[in-house]
C-alpha positions in Angstrom: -110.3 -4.5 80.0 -110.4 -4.9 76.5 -113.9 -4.1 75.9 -116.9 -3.0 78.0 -118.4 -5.2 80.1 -122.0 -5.3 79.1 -124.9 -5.7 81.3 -126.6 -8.1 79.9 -127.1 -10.4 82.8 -128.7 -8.1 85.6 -128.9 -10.9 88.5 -125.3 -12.2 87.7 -123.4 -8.9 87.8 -125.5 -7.5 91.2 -124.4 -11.4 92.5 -120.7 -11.1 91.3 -120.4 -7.4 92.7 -122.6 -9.2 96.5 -119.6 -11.6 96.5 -117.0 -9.1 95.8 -118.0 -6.7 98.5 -118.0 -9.5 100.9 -114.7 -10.8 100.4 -113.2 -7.8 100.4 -115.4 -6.9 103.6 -113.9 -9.8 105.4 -110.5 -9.4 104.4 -108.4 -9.0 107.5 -110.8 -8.8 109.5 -109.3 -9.2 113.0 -106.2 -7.9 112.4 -106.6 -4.4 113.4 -107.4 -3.3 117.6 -110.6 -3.0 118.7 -111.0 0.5 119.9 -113.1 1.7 122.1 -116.6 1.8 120.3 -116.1 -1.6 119.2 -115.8 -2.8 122.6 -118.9 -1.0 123.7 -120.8 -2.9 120.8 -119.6 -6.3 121.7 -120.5 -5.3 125.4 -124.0 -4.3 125.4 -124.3 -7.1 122.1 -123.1 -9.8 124.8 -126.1 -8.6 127.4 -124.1 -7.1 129.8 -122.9 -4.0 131.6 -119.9 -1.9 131.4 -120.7 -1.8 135.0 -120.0 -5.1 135.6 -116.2 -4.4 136.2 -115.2 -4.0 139.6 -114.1 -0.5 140.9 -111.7 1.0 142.8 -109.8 -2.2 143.4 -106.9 -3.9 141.5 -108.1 -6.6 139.7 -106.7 -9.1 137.3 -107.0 -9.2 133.1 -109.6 -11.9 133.2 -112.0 -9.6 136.1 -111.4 -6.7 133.8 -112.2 -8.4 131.1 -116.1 -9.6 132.6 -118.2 -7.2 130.6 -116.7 -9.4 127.2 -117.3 -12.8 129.5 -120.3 -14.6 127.2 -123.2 -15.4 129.6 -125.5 -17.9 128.5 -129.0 -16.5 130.6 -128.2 -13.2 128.7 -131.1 -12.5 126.6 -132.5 -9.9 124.2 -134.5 -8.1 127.3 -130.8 -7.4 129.0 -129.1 -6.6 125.8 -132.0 -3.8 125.5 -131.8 -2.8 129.3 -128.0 -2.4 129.7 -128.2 -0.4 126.4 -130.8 2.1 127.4 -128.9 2.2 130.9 -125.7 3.4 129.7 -125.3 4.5 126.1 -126.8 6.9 123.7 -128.1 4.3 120.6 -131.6 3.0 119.8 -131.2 -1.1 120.0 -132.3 -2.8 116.7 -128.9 -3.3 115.5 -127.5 -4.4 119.2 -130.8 -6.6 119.2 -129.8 -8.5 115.4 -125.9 -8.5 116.8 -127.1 -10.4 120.2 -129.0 -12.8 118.0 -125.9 -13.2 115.3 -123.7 -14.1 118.4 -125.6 -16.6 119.7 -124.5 -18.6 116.7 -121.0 -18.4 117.1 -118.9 -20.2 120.3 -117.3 -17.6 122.7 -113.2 -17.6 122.3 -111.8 -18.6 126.0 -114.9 -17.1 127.0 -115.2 -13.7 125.4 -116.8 -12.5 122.6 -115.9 -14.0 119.2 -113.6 -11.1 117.8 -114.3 -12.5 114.0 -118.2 -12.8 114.7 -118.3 -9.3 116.3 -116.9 -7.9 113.2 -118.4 -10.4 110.2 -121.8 -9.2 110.7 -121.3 -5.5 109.8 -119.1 -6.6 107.4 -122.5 -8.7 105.9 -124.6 -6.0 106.1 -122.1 -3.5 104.5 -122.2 -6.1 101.6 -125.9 -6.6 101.5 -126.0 -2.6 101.0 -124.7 -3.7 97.7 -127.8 -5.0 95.4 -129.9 -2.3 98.1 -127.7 0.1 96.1 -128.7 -1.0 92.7 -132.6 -1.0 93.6 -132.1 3.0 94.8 -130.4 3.5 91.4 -132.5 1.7 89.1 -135.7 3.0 91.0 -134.3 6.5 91.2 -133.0 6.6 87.3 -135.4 4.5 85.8 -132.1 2.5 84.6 -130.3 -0.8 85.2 -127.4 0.6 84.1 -127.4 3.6 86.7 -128.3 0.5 89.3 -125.4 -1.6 88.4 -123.0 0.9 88.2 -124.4 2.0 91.7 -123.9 -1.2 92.9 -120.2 -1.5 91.5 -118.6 1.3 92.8 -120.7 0.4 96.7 -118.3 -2.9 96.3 -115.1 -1.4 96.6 -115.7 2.2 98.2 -112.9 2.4 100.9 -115.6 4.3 103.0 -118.1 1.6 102.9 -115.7 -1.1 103.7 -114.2 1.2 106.5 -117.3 1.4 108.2 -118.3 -2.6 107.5 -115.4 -3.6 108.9 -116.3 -2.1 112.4 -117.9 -3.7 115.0 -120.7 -0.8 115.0 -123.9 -0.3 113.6 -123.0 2.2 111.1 -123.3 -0.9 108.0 -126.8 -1.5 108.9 -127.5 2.4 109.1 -126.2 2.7 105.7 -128.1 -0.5 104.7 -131.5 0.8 105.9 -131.1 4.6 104.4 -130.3 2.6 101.1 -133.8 0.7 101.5 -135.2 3.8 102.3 -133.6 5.9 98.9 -135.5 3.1 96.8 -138.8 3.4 98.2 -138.2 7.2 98.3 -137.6 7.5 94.5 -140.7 5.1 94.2 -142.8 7.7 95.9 -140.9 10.6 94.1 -141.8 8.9 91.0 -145.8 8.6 91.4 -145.8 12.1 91.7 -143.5 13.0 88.7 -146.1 15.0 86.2 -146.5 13.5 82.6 -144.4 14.4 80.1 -146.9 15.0 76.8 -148.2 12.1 75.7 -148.2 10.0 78.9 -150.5 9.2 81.8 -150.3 9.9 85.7 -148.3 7.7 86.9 -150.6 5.6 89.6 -149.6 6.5 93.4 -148.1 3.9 95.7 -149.9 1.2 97.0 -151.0 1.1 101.0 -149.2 -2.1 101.0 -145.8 0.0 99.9 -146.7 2.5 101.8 -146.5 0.2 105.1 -143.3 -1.0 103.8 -141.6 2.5 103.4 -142.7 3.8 107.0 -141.2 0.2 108.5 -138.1 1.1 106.9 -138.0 4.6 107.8 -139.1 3.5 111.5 -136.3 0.8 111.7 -134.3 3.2 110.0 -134.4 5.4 112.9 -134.0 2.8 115.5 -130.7 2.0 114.3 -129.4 5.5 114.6 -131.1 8.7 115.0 -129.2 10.5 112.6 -130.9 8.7 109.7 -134.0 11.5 110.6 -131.3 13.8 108.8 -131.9 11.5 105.9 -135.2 11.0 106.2 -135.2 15.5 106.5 -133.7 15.3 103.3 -135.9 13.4 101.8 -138.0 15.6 102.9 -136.7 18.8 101.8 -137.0 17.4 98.0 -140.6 16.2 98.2 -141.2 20.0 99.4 -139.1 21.4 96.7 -141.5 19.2 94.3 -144.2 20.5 96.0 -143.6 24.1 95.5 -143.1 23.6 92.3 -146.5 21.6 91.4 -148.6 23.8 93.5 -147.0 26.8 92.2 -148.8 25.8 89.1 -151.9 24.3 90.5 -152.5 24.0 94.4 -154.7 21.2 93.4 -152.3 19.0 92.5 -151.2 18.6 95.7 -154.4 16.9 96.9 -154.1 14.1 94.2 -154.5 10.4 95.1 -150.8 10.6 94.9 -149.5 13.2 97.4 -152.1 11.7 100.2 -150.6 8.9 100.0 -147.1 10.3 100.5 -149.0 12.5 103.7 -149.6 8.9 105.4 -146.3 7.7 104.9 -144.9 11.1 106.6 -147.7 10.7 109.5 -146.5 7.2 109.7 -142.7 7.6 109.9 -143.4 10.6 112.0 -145.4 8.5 114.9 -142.2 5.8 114.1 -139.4 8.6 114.9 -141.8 10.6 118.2 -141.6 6.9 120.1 -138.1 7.0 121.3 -138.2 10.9 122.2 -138.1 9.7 125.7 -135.0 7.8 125.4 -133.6 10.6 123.5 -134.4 13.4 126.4 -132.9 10.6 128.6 -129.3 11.2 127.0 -129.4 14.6 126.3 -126.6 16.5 127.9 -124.4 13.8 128.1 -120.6 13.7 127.7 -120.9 11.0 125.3 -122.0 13.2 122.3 -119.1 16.4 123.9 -116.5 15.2 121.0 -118.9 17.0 118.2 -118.4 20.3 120.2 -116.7 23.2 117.9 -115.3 26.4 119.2 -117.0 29.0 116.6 -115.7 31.9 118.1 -111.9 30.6 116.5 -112.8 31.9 112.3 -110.4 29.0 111.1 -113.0 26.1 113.1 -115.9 27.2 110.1 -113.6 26.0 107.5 -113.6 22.6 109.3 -116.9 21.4 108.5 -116.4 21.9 105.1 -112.9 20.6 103.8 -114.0 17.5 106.3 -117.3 17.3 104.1 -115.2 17.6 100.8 -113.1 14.8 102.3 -115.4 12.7 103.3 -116.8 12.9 99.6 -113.5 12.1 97.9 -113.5 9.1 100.4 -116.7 7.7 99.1 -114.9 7.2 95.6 -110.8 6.9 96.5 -108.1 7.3 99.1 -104.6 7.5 98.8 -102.2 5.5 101.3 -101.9 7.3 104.4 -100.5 5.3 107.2 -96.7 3.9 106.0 -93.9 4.0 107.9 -90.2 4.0 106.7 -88.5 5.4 103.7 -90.2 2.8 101.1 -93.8 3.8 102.9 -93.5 7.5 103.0 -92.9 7.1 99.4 -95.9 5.2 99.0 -97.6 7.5 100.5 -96.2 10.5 98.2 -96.8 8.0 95.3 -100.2 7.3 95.7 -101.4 11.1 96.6 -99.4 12.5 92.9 -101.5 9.8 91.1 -104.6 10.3 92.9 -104.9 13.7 92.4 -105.1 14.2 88.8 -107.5 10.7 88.3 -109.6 13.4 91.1 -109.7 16.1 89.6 -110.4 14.4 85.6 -113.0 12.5 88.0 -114.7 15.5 88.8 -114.8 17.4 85.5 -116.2 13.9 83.8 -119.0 14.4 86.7 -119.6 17.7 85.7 -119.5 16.8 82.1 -122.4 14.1 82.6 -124.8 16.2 84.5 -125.9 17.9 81.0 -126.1 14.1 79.3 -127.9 13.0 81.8 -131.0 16.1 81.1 -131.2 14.9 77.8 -134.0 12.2 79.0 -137.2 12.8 81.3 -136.1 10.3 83.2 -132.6 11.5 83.5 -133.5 14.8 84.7 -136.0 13.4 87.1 -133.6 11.0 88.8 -130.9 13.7 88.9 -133.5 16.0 90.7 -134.8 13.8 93.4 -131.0 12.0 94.2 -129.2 15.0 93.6 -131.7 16.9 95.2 -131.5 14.6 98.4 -127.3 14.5 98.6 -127.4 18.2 98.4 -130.4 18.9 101.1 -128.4 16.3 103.5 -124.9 17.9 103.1 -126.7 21.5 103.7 -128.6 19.3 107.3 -124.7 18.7 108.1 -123.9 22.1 107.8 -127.0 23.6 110.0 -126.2 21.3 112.4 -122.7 22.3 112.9 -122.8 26.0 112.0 -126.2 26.2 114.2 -125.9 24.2 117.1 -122.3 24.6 117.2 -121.7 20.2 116.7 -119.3 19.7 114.0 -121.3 15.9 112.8 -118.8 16.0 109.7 -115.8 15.3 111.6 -114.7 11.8 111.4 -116.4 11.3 108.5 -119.2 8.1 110.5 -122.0 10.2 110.0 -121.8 10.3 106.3 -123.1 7.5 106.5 -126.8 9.8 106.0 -125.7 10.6 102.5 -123.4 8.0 101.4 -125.9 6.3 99.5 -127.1 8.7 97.8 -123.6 9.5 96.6 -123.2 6.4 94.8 -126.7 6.0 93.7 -126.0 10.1 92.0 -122.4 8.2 90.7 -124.1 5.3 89.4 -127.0 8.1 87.3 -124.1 10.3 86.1 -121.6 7.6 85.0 -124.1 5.5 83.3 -123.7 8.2 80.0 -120.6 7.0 79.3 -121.2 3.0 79.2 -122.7 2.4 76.3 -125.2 -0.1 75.4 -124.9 -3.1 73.7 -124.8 -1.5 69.4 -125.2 1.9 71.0 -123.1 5.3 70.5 -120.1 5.5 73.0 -118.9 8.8 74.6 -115.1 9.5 74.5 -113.3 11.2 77.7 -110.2 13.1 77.0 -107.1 11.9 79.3 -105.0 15.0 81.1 -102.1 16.1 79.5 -101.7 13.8 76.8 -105.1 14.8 75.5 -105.6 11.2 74.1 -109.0 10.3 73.5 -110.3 7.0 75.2 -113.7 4.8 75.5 -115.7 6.5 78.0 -116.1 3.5 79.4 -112.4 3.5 79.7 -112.8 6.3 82.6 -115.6 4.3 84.3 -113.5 1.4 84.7 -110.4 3.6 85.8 -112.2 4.7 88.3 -113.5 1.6 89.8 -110.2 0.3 89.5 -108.9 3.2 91.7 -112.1 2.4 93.8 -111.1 -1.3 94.1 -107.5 -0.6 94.7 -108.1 2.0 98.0 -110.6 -0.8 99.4 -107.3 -3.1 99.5 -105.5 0.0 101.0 -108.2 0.1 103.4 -108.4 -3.6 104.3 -104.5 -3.7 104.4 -104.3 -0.5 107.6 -102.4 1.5 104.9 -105.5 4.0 104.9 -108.5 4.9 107.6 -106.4 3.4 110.2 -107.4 2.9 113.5 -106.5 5.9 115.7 -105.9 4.1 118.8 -103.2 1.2 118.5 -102.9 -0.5 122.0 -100.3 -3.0 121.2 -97.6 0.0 120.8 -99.1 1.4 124.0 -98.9 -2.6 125.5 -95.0 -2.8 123.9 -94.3 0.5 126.0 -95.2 -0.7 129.1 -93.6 -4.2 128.6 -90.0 -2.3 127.5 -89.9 0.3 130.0 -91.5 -1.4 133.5 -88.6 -2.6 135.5 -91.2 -3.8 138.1 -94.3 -5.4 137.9 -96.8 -3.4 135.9 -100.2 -2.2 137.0 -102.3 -0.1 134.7 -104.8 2.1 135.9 -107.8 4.4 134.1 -109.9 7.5 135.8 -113.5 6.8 135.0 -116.4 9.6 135.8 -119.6 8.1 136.9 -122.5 10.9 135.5 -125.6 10.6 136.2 -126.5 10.5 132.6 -126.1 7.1 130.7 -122.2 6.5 130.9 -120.2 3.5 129.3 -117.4 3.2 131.9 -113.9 1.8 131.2 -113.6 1.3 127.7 -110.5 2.4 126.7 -108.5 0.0 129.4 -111.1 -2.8 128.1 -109.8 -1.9 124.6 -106.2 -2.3 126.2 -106.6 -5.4 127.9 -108.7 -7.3 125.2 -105.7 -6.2 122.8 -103.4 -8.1 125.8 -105.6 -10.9 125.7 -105.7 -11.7 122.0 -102.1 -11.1 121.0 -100.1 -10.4 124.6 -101.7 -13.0 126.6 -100.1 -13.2 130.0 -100.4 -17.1 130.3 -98.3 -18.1 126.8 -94.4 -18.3 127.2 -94.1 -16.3 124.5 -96.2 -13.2 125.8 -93.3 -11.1 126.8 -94.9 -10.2 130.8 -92.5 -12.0 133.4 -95.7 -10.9 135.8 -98.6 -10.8 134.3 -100.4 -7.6 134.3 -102.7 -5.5 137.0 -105.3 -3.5 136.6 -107.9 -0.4 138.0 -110.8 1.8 137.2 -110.9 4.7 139.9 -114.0 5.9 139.7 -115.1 9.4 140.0 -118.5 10.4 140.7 -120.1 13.5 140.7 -120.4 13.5 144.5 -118.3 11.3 146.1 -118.4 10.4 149.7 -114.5 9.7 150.1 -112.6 12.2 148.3 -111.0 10.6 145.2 -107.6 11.7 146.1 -108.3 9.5 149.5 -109.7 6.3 147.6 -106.8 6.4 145.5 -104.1 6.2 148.3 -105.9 3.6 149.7 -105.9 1.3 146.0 -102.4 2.3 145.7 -101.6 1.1 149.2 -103.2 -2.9 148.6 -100.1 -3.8 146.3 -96.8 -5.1 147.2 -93.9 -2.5 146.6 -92.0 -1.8 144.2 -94.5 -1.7 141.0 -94.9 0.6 137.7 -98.1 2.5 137.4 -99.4 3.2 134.1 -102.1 5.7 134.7 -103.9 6.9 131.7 -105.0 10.6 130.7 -103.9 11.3 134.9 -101.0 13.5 135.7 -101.1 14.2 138.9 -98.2 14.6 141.6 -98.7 10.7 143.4 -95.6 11.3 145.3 -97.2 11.6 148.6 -97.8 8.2 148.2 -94.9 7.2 147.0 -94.8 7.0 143.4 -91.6 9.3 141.4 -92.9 10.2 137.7 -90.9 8.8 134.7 -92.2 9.8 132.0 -95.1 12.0 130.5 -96.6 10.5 126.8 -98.6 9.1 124.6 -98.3 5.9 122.4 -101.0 4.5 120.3 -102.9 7.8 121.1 -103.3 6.6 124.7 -101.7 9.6 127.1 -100.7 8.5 130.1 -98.5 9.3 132.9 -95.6 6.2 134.1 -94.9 6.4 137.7 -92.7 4.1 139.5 -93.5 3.3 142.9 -91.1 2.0 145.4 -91.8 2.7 149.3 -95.0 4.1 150.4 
């Protein structure tokens, strides 16, 4: 800390900054719950079928438990099947994640909880030294790339996301491959500055390797086609401007290249319209839904953006509990703000160092260009179709890279090369001048320190904690304890069940009903009453007769239900919710 920590060894930094976002991606990494997109990954990444479960009937932890059962005919072809069957995501990363598991031994038969998670977690790191090629493509600077590359290690939203069991790390992966051939292409149509030649277009062979990219880009999750729209939106901005001054330019060598690689990812995106019009309408994607017609829901989008922005770089703790951790909490928010707001200004400040060059400018334009022209996609789409895509932050996965690719550009003017002039930053309040260097490493520090916060639950916890829920029912059932969970059957893909999966995979990692030490003196019973759209025995009917299989007296846990069961002989106790699962607890004594 001492003094600045030159660059002079590009491939042992990016390798020291690879192994630092992987340990820090692996940190912990089964200690928090599964929820309940996690468990549809592990599913459909398994080969099977949400459907698998039985219905209507009670049915033990280990039957409910069948769609995580490791089945060794499963192949590739089932993983793909079940996928396009019942849920709303194109398969390449399911398709890797069934091919990672195979190298991993099942735990007591189910899915490896460690391997589920490790190979996001890999690809969140390998985003890493992707991240430097976007930034020293995009800038024309090592620097820009390294420091890119630095602050991808320890952003508490990138290890958020790679510590999931979801395909969001290899999203953000392949919109980072696609940033660096983007600024490639940008670049060969960049006019020369006085003195200087055209710059030659892209080869066909590069070309080919952009539109794979963008095409695998998009069958990882279709919301990278907002990325590759922003992308988009800056090559048309740099259109304008060159044709403005001469339409001819835009028939050069080097925009008819660019025009294949559009055709290209074009024809790669138009393939899986079918399985797109498949989906469409289902309840699956009803979450994003905002009520415009309250004024106060149009500021949502936007301090959820701005959020999701300061997330990127920092995050204070926010899940403590206690005296000691609210102060933590309070702690932590009085010194982030301030290090946010100098943050900010610094920003500000290096946007005009950063003109000074061509190549500055240039890089500004097309990264800047493209983190602006995605956050505006985010906005059409949830001011115009009424789906608010910036809530829960997931999705920023679109822009994300750019984010640190433009932080990398900006914050490379104040780390000064080896015998070179050095920028000073002036510290709030005490108006102390420092390095500006200094500031870059106080900011990666505060970047390093929320990745622990995030690895250690203390921030982006999960929302859904089923071992409170589990401790709830283990404390209050006097009886035996059976759990049940309503399930509609569309006629659109559905994933059935997950949430009670969530709950009894929770039970069988850390409450499992054949240890001493568990805390069940029965073990646990479960249900899925299913409800389809047009049932031939009315559901209240199917119910009674479930209800009516089990020995009396029992507790009923039924979740998100409150209905009056005491026709068939059930009293309500209590109405709640613990570890965000509502539910209703019945006890049920004669029938």
């Amino acid at each position: 800390m001492s003094k600045p920590w030159y660059l002079s060894s590009s491939t042992g930094w990016l390798a020291l900054w690879f192994c630092l976002a992987l340990v820090i991606r692996l940190l912990f990494l089964t200690s928090k719950p599964f929820w309940m997109d996690e468990v549809a990954t592990a599913i459909f990444t398994l080969g099977n079928s949400s459907h698998s479960v039985l219905l209507d009937q009670v049915i033990s932890l280990d039957q409910l438990l069948t769609p995580l059962r490791v089945r060794p005919e499963a192949s590739i072809g089932s993983t793909i099947n079940y996928l396009m069957q019942e849920d709303n995501h194109p398969p390449a990363y399911f398709v890797l994640a069934h091919l990672w598991m195979n190298l991993f031994p099942p735990v007591q038969g189910l899915a490896s909880p460690w391997a589920v998670r490790a190979l996001p977690a890999l690809l969140g790191a390998v985003t890493v030294p992707a991240a430097y090629l976007a930034g020293w493509l995009g800038f024309r600077s090592v620097l820009a790339g390294q420091l890119a590359a630095a602050f991808m290690a320890v952003s508490p939203f990138g290890v958020a996301m790679a510590q999931e069991a979801r395909h969001y790390s290899m999203a953000t992966l392949m919109v980072t491959l696609g940033l660096a051939c983007f600024a490639v292409g940008a670049w060969s149509l960049r006019q020369a500055e006085a003195g200087e030649g055209l710059p030659a277009p892209i080869s066909p062979a590069f070309g080919l390797l952009w539109v794979g990219v963008n095409a695998l880009a998009f069958a990882t999750h279709y919301f990278t086609a907002l990325a590759l729209l922003a992308q988009a939106l800056v090559l048309a901005a740099l259109a304008w401007h060159q044709g403005r001054a001469k339409l001819q330019n835009l028939w050069r060598r080097q925009w008819q290249r660019l025009y294949w690689v559009m055709l290209g990812t074009l024809a790669g995106c138009v393939v899986w319209f079918p399985v797109l019009l498949n989906f469409y309408g289902s309840s699956q994607a009803s979450n994003l839904a905002i009520d415009l017609s309250q004024p106060m829901r149009w500021l949502d989008p936007i301090g959820q953006t701005l959020a999701g922005l300061i997330f990127m770089l920092m995050t204070p703790i926010t899940h403590a509990q206690g005296v000691i951790g609210i102060g933590a909490v309070v702690l932590s928010v009085l010194l982030m703000l301030p290090l946010l707001l100098w943050t900010g200004l610094r920003l500000f400040q290096a946007r005009r160092l950063v003109c000074q060059s061509a190549s500055g400018r240039f890089g500004l334009f097309i990264m800047g260009g493209f983190v602006l022209a995605a956050i505006a996609l985010f906005f059409a789409v949830s001011y115009g179709l009424a789906m608010d895509i910036t809530r829960g932050h997931r999705y920023n996965f679109v822009f994300y890279p750019g984010v640190m690719v433009l932080l990398g550009g900006l914050l490379a003017v104040y780390w000064p090369e080896p015998n070179g002039p050095q920028q000073t930053a002036t510290l709030p309040v005490t108006k102390r001048q420092i390095a500006g260097w200094r500031s870059v490493q106080g900011l990666w520090i505060a970047g390093l320190a929320s990745a622990l916060f995030v690895v250690s639950n203390l921030a982006f916890a999960k929302y859904y904690e089923p071992a409170d829920f589990v401790r709830t029912i283990q404390t209050e059932s006097i009886h035996p304890a059976l759990v049940g969970f309503p399930a509609v059957i569309e006629t659109k893909p559905t994933v059935i069940g997950l949430e009670l999966l969530s709950i009894g995979w929770e039970i069988q990692r850390h409450f499992d009903p054949d240890t001493p030490e568990s805390g069940w003196l029965v073990p646990p019973q479960f249900f899925i009453w299913s409800l389809p759209s047009n049932p031939v025995v009315p559901p209240p009917e199917k119910l009674a007769d479930l209800l009516s299989t089990l020995p009396r007296p029992f507790d009923l846990w039924f979740l998100h239900t409150d209905s009056d069961l005491s026709g068939y002989g059930c009293t309500q106790v209590t109405q709640a919710s613990k570890g965000s699962h509502n539910y209703s607890h019945y006890e049920c004594t004669t029938f």
